[in-house]
N, C-alpha and C positions, 0 to 999 in steps of 0.2 A: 240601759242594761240590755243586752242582747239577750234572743234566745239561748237555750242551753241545747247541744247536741243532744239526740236521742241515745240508747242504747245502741241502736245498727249505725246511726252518722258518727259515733265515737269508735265505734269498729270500723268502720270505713278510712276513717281519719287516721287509723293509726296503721292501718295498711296502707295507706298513700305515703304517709311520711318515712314509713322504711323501706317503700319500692325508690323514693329519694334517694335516700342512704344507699341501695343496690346498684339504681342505676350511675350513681357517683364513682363507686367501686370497679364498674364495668369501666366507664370514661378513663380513670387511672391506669386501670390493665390495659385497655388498649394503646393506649397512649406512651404508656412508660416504655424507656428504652432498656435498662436495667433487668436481667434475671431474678434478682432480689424481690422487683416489683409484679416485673409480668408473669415469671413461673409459679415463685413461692410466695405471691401472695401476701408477701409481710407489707400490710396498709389496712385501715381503718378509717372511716367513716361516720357522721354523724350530725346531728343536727340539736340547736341549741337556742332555747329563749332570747328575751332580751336581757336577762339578768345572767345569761351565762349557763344556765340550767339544764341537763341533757331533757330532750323531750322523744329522741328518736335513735335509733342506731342500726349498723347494716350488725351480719354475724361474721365480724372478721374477728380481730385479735384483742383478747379479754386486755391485756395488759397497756393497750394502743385505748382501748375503750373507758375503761376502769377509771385510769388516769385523767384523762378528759373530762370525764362525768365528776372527778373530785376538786380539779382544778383551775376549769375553765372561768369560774364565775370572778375566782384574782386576775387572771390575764383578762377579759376581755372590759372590768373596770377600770382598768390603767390609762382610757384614753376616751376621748368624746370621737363619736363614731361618724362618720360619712358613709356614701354612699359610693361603693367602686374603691372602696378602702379595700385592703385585703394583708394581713398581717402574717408575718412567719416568723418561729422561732424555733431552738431544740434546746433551751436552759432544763435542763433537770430540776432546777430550785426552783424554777416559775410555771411548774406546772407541765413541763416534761417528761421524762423517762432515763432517756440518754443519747447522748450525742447524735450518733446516727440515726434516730428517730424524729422526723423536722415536720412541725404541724405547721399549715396554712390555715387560715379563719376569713373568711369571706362577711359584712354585715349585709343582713336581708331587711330593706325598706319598704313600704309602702305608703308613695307620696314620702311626706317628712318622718313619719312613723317607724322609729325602729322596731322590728317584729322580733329578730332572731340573729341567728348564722348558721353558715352552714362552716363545719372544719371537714378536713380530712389530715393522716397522721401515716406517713410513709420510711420504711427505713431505710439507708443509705448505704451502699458496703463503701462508699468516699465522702468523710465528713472531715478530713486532713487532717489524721494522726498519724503519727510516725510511719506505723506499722500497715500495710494493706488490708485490707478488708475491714480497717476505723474500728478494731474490736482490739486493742492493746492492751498489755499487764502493766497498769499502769497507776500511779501514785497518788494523781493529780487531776485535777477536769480539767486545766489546759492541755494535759498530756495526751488526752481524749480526743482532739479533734478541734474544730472550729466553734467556739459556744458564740451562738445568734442568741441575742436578746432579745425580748417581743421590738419587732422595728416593722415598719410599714415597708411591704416588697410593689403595693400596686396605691397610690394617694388618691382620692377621687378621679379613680380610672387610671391615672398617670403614671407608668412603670418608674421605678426608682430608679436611672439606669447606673449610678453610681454603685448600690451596693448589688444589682442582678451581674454587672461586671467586675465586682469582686467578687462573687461568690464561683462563676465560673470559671474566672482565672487560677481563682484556688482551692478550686474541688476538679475543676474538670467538667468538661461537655456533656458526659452523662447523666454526672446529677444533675447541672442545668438543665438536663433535656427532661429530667422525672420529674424537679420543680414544678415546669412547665407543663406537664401532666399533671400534678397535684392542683396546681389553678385551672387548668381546663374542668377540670371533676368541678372544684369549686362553682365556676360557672354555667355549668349545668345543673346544679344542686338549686343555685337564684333563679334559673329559669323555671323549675318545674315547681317550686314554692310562689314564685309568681300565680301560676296556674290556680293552682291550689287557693288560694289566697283569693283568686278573683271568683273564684267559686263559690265561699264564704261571706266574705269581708274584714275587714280589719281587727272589728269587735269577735266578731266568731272565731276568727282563728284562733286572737289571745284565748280566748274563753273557753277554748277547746281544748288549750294546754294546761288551763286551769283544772279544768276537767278529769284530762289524762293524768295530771298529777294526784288530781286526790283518788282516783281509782287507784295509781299504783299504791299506794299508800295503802287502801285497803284490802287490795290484795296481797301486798307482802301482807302485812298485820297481823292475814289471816294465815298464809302461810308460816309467820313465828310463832303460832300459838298453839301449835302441833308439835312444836320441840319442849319438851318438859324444862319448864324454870327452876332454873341452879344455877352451879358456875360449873364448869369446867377446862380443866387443863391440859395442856400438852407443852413438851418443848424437844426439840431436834435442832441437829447441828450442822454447820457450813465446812465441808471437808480441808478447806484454805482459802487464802483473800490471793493465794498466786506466789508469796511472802513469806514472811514467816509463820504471820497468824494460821492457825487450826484449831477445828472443835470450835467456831465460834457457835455460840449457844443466842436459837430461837426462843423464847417462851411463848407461850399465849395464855390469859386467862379469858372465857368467852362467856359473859353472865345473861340468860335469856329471861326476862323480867317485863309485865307488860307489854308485851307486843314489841318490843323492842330488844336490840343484840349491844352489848356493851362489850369491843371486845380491846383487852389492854398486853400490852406488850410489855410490863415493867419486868424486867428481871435480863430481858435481851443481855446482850453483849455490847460491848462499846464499838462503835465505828473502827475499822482498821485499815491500814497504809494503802490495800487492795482496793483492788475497784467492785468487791462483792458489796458496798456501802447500797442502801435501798434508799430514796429521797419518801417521803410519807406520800406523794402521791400514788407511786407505784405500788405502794404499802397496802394501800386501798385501793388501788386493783383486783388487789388478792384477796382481800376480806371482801370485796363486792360479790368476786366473781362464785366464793365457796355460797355466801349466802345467797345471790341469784340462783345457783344449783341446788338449792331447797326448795325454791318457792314454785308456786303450779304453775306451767309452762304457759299458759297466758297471761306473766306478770308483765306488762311494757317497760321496755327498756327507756325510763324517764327517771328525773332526778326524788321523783315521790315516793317511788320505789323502794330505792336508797337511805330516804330520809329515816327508818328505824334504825339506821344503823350508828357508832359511834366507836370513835376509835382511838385509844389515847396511845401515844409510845416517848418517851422519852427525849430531847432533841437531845443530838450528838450521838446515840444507840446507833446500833447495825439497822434498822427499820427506820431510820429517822433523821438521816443522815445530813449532814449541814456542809455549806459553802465551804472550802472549795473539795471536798472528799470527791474522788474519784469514783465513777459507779456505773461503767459500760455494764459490768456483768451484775450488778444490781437489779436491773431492769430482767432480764435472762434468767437468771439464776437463783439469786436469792428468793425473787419472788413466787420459785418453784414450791423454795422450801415452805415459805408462808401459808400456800397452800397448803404445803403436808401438814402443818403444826396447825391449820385451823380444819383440818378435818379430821386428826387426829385427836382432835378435842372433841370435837361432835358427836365421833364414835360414840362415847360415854353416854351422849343423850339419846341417838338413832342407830343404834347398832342394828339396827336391818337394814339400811340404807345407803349405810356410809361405806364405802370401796377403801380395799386397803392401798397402800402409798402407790402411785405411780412411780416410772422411773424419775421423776422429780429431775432433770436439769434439762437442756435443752439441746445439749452436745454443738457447741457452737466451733465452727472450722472458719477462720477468717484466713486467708490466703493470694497470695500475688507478689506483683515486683512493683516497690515505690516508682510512682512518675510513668509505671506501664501498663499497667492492669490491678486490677482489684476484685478478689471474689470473698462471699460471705452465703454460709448457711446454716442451719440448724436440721438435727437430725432426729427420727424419732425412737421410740424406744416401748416397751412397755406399758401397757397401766393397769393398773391395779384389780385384783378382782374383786367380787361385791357377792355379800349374800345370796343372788340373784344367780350371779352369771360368773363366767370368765373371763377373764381382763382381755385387752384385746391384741395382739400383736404389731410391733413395728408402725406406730402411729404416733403425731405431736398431741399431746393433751394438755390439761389445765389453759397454763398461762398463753401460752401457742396456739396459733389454730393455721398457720402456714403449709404450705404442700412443701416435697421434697421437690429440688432441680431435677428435674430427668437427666439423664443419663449424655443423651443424644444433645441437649441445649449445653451441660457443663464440657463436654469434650467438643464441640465444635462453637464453644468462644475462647478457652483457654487452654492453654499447653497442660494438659494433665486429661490421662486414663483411669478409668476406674473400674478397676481387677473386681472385684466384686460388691455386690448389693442383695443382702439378704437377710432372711430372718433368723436368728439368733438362738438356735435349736436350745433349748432346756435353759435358757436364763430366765422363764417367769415363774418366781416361789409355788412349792406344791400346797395344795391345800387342798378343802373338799371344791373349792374351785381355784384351778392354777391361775396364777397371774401372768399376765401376757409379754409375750416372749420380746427382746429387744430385737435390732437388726446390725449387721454389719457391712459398715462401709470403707471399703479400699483403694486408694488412690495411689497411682505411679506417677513423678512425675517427670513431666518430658523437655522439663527445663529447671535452672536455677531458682527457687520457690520461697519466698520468706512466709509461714506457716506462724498461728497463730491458732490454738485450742484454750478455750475456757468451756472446762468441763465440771459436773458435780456428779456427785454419787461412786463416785470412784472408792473411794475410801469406806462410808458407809453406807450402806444399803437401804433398798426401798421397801418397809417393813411390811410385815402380813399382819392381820386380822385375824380374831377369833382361833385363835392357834396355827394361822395359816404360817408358811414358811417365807423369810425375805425373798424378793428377785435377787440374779446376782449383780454385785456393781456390773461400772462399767470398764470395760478398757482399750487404753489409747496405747500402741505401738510404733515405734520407724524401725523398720527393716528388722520385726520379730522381736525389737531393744522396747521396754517398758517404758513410757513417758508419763509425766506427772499429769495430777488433773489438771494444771493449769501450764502453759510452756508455751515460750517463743524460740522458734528454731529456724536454719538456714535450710534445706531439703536440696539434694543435689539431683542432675537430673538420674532415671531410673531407681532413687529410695521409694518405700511405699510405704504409704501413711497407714494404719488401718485403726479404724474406728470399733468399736464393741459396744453397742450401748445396752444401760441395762434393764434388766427385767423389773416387770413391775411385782407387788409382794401377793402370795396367795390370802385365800378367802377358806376362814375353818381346817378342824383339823384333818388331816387324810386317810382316807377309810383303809 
């Protein structure tokens, strides 16, 4: 039996394992060739026991993280592990998100002894769907892209060069190249766990994670035992699946009982033809990421954490979505609203804390010419304001935590200008604190452009609090013509796109 870490060596430890996770983060941006990766930041990091268990994490993308932390422990028992193994997939049903989302996992040995992994989880605007920027209105998950199964990309050391020369042939050199930056992160993540590790021992480091885990435990614990025990409820709705479906209805019930959060979906909606379908990992993203936002800021991001939590939804529901439902915008979007419906539940219990609705979607612009280019972004908007304070303007929140492409990076890679970038005067709800204003973004383009928007909140708005007033939706234009929340269109050259995104809802009523 090893020693046990002290109080200051288990603070230590757990600053060392997320300087891991940062400096992973860094290897990826520097390395990626792709704007998606290097500007906007869309990639996630992380580091995981030998059972699969998050023990550490960088502060990138809740919804890249969330997922990870609920589903890594089924993928990474699929297989008996080696050393210089290194696995990649982007299956939504195995522990994914969506298509263009493609995690690498790395296993960390020492001598024979499986210790851990390190993953990291990167988004792809080319994962070969019809459509440019792999974000399609689409019916189906083959219609989605390329779906990789957990498959071995590196076998003890040994590149797979059968499937790294399909993947290139049929995504293209970019994403090969950001791969290839995803496994570099990886191998620096085994190098500095080496370090680590030899500083320890073998026995100390498991024992450290043991550690770390029942801490987190008890400080969530502590932090759920400040929310008053009841249930309560909320439910909100998805403005379209792209289709026919609309007003698909969120419910949440969220029961707060000994130390622990029980929170159930039954009443949802049925999964629909759209790709607004959520797979139950990303489900619990969103339930993670509201209840992380509770708890005191030095809860470690490890799977002990977590462990108060419980989550039941339905299979086949909109939250719980089954093989083969389509769900780019699942990941995106739906998981906005989850947010809003489990904080909109909470309100009832912490109404001095809880902020009203953000702009809740992510304004996602997928754009290019098949076979020539490919561009993807999401845009910010709103959030909500709080007892406290004022929401804040033109910023990604919740499920996002990605920068906007500059300005100066998107016109000198692709054939398009962009007329304007700004903040979105009077769309954040009035209240005794207004909620924070959306921005708008406008695009000309300077060539033939197949344009792809999945949007939400368009139709209904991002509610206030304590009598505050909603933000206003959002809206999407061509050449001053209104466009649907969700649309694939042909964009000729000099039409212009323009973006509106919306406000987030005010806070109380206004004096």
């Amino acid at each position: 039996m090893s020693e046990p870490l002290n109080a200051i060596e288990l603070a230590v430890f757990v600053a060392r394992c997320a300087a891991v996770c940062d400096e992973m983060g860094l290897i990826l941006r520097s390395a990626a060739f792709s704007p998606n990766i290097k500007d906007r930041l869309d990639y996630s990091c992380a580091l995981f026991d030998a059972q699969g268990r998050m023990f550490a994490q960088a502060a990138h993308v809740p919804v890249h993280l969330g997922s990870m932390a609920f589903a890594m422990q089924q993928v990474v028992g699929l297989r008996q592990w080696q050393a210089g193994d290194e696995l990649i997939w982007n299956d939504p049903f195995l522990g994914g998100t969506h298509l263009p989302d493609v995690t690498l996992v790395r296993p960390f040995f020492s001598g024979a002894q499986l210790l851990g992994f390190v993953a990291n989880r990167a988004h792809h605007a080319q994962i070969g769907a019809s459509t440019p920027g792999s974000m399609p209105l689409s019916r189906h998950l083959d219609e989605e892209g390329r779906v990789i199964p957990p498959t071995l990309l590196f076998e003890a050391g040994v590149v797979n060069e059968t499937l790294r020369a399909a993947l290139r042939a049929e995504l293209g050199a970019g994403t090969a190249a950001d791969l290839a930056a995803q496994s570099s992160a990886n191998r620096v993540g085994i190098e500095r766990l080496e370090q680590l590790v030899a500083g320890l021992s073998d026995r100390r480091f498991a024992s450290a994670i043991g550690q770390l885990n029942g801490y987190g435990r008890a400080v969530a614990e502590a932090g759920i035992r400040r929310i008053p025990e009841g249930c309560y409820g909320f439910e909100d709705v998805m403005d379209s699946d792209g289709y026919a479906a609309t007003g698909c209805k969120i419910k949440v019930e969220i029961t707060v009982a000994d130390a622990e959060v029980f929170v159930d979906f039954t009443g949802t909606s049925p999964a629909v033809p759209g790709n607004i379908n959520c797979p139950l990992s990303v489900t619990a993203a969103g339930v993670f990421y509201v209840i992380r936002c509770l708890l005191p800021q030095e809860t470690p991001a490890c799977a002990g954490a977590f462990d108060v939590v419980t989550i039941k939804a339905e299979p086949g529901c909109l939250v719980h979505a089954q093989r083969p439902a389509a769900t780019a915008a699942g990941n995106v979007e739906t998981s906005m609203r989850i947010v809003d419906c489990m904080l909109g539940a909470l309100a009832a219990a912490l109404p001095d804390e809880i902020p009203a609705a953000s702009q809740g979607t992510m304004n996602n612009v997928a754009m290019g010419r098949v076979g020539q280019w490919d561009y993807y972004e999401t845009l910010g908007g709103g959030t909500g304001a709080s007892p406290h304070q004022a929401g804040i303007d033109a910023v990604q929140s919740h499920m996002t935590n990605t920068l906007n492409t500059p300005i100066e990076v998107l016109e000198s890679n692709y054939p398009i200008q962009v007329l304007e970038y700004s903040v979105r005067a009077g769309s954040g709800g009035a209240g005794k604190h207004d909620g924070g204003q959306g921005l708008v973004r406008s695009y000309r383009f300077l060539a033939e452009t197949q344009v792809t928007l999945i949007t939400e909140r368009r139709v209904s708005a991002p509610w206030g609090l304590a009598g505050g007033d909603p933000g206003l939706p959002g809206l999407n234009s061509l050449d001053g013509q209104p466009l649907p929340d969700k649309v694939q269109l042909l964009a000729q050259p000099t039409q212009v796109l323009r973006i509106e995104t919306p406000g987030g809802g005010g806070w109380g009523r206004k004096k």
